[in-house]
N, C-alpha and C positions, 0 to 999 in steps of 0.2 A: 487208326492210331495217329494222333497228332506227330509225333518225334518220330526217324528215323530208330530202326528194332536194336543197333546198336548204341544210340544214343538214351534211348530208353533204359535199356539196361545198364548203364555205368551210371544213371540217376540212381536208379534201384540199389542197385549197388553198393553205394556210396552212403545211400538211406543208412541201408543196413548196418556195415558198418561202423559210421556213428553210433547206432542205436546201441550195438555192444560196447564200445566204447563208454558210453557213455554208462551202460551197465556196470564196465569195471569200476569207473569214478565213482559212482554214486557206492557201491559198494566199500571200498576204500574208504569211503566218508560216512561210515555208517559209525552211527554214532556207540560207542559202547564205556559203560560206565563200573567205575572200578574206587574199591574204597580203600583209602589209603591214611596213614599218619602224617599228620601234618608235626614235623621234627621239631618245631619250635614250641607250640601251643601240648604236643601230646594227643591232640584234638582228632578222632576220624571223623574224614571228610570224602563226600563223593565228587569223583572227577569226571569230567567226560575226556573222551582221548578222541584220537580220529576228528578234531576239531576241526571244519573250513579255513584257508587260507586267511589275512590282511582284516580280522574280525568281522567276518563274514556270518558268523556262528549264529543262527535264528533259533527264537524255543519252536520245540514239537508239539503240533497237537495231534494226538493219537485218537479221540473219541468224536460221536457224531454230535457231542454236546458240544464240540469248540467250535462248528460250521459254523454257526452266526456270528464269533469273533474272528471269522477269518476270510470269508466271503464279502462283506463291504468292505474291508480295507483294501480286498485285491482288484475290485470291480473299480474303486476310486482310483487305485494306481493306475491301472488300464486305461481308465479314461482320459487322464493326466496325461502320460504318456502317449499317446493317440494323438489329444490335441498337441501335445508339443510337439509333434512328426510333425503336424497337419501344418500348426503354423510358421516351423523352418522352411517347409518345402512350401508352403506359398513366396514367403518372403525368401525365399533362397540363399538363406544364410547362411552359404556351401562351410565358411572356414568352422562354423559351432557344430552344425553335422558332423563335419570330418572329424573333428576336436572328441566331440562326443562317442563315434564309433570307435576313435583310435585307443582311448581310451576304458572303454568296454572287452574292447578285441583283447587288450591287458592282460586286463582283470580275468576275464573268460578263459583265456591260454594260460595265465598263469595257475588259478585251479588246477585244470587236468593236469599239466604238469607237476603241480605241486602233490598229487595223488600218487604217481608215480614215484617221486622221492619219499613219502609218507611211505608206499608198499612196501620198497625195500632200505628205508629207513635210512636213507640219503641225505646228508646235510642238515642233521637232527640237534647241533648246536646253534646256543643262541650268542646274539651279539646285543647288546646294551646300547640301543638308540634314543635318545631323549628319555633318559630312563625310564624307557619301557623296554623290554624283550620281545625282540625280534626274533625269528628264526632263520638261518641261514639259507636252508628251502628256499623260503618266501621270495628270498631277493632273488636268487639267482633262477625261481621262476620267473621272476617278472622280466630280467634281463633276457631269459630266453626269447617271453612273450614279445618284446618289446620291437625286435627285429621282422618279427612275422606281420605286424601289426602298422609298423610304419611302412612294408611295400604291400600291404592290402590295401592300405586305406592311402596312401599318397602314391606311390608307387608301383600301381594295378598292373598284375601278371598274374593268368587264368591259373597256374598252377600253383604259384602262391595261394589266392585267392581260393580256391577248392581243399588245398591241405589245409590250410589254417582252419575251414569250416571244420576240418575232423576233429579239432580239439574246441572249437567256441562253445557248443553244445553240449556238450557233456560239461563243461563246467559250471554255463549256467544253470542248467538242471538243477546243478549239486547244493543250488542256494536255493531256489524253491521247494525241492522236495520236502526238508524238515517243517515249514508251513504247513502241509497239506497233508490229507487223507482222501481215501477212496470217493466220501460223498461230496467234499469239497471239488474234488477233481472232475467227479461225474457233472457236477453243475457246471464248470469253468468249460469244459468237452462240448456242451450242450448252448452254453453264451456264445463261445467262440468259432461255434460252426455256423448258428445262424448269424452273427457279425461276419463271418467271413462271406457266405451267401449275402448277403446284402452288400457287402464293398465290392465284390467282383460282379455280381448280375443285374444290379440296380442301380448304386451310386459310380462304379467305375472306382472309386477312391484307391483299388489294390493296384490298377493298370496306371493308373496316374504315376502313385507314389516307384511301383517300379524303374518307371521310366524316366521319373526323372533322377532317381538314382545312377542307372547304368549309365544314361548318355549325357546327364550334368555331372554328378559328382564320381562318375566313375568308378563308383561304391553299391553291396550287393549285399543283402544278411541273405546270403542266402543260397545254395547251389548254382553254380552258372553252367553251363556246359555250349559253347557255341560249335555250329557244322555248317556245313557248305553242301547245296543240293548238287546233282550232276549236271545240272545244265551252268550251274557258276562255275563249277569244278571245270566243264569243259573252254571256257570262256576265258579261263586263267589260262587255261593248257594253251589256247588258238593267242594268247598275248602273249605269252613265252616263245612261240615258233616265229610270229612273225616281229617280235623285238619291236612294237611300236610304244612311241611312248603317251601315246592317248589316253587320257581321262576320261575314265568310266565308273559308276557308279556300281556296283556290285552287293546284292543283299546275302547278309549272315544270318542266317536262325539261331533263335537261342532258345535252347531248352534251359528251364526254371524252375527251381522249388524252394521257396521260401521260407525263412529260417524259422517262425511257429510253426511251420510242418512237420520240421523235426527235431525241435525242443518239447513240443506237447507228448508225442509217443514217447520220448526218454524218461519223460518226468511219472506218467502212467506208468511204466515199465520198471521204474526206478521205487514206486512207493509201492505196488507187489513185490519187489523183489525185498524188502524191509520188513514190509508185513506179513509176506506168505512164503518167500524162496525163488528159488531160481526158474524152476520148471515154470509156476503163475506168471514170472516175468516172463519169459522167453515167449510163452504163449499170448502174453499182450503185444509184445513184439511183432508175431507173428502175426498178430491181428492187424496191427497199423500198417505193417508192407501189405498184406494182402489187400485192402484199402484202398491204399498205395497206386497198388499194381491193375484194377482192377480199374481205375480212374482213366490208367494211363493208356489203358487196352481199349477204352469206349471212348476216348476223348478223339477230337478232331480238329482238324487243321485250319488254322484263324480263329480260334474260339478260345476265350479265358474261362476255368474252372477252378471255383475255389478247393482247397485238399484237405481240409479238415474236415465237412460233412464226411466223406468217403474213410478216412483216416479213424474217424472217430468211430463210426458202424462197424470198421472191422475191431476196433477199442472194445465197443462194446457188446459184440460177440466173442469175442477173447474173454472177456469176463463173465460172460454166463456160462463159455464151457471150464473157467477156472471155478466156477462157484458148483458145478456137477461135480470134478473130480476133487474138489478136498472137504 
């Protein structure tokens, strides 16, 4: 086992959940459509409710005729977005990174939040902004998000930095899910495991980008969890008794899990749960920790492994016992 069995386990953890978490969001946002008079016209009209945040709001495609509308727009965004990582963190253009994540972290937090106020129907008037209607939600998610967001990204402190991850994920989810369907997903599972396999065992490009995140920009999408072995632990203790003030160098491990590790099982977990129910989600869930877990049991110490191959087999075993029982 690379990680300490304690350290292990508050990844696991933590996986998980997010994963429900992110269950509830996607739930909340599930779209449901209702017909109503429109009071001036006379006119019925269908509405959708449970709309996304800050018009977020994307159309659904439901059938496996829309996979070819919606597979090369996502594979071009990917790639986009790939190279624009690629080419900040060559050129190290720490302040548009930061600019970029602080702003994402927002938007991200403010969704889930904004789920929560949707449930229980929290701040449900609007206010007239450039005459347009706003809702009051909206704002005072973003003002929530906005404090979480400015000491992750400028202001890094690990437990900051791990609770905000509980709510970044499940929000984003909540915008991709309405795009997708089961076989869209199934291809997207299957790009992005062999892309992940190739950036961590061939190119390096995952151990790169990692690192120069933590140690330049002191920014992480991503689970961070650091520990102290016993032989530093004891080294602290012997500079504590004898009160010297000598400079030493002292190594920290960090245990890591990267934030498409667990945005992809939400979004899985999130379009069963639309299309089939709770139980199909919970058991994709289950499929992506056991994955997961199973990664983190055979995995060994000095060695980078990508988590999506692993992540995705337990995916898609979770689907073929969802496709036995219904």
């Amino acid at each position: 086992m690379k990680h300490k069995i304690k350290v292990t386990f508050i990844l696991l953890a933590l996986f998980l959940i997010i994963q429900f978490i992110g269950l509830y969001v996607v739930n909340v946002y599930t779209p449901i459509k209702q017909e109503v008079i429109n009071t001036q016209t006379g006119i019925s009209e269908n509405i959708t409710i449970n709309e996304l945040p800050y018009g977020m709001q994307a159309p659904e495609f439901q059938t496996q005729f829309d996979f070819w509308n919606v597979i090369p727009s996502l594979i071009v965004s990917f790639i986009i977005a790939i190279v624009f990582i690629l080419i900040l963190t060559k050129y190290k253009w720490k302040a548009i990174i930061k600019f970029w994540f602080f702003s994402v972290v927002i938007l991200a937090i403010g969704i889930t939040v904004n789920a929560i106020f949707l449930d229980f129907n929290l701040f449900s008037s609007k206010l007239n902004i450039f005459s347009n209607q706003v809702q009051i939600a909206w704002l005072i998610s973003a003002l929530i998000a906005t404090p979480f967001a400015f000491f992750k990204i400028y202001k890094p402190n690990i437990l900051v930095h791990n609770f905000s991850e509980l709510m970044i994920y499940p929000g984003i989810a909540a915008v991709f899910i309405p795009i997708l369907n089961i076989y869209t997903i199934i291809f997207l599972l299957i790009i992005i495991s062999i892309y992940d396999m190739w950036a961590v065992w061939h190119s390096g490009i995952m151990q790169k980008m990692a690192k120069f995140q933590i140690q330049e920009l002191q920014v992480f999408n991503g689970l961070l969890i650091p520990y102290m072995s016993k032989t530093v632990k004891g080294k602290i203790a012997e500079f504590k008794k004898s009160k010297k003030t000598k400079k030493q160098k002292l190594k920290v491990s960090l245990a890591i899990l990267g934030g498409g590790d667990i945005v992809f099982p939400i979004i899985v977990s999130g379009i069963f749960l639309r299309q089939y129910g709770l139980i199909p989600a919970l058991i994709t869930t289950a499929g992506a920790f056991l994955g997961l877990m199973f990664l983190f049991i055979i995995s060994k110490k000095g060695k980078s492994y990508p988590a999506m191959p692993f992540i995705s087999i337990g995916i898609f075993i979770a689907m073929a016992i969802n496709l036995l029982i219904t």
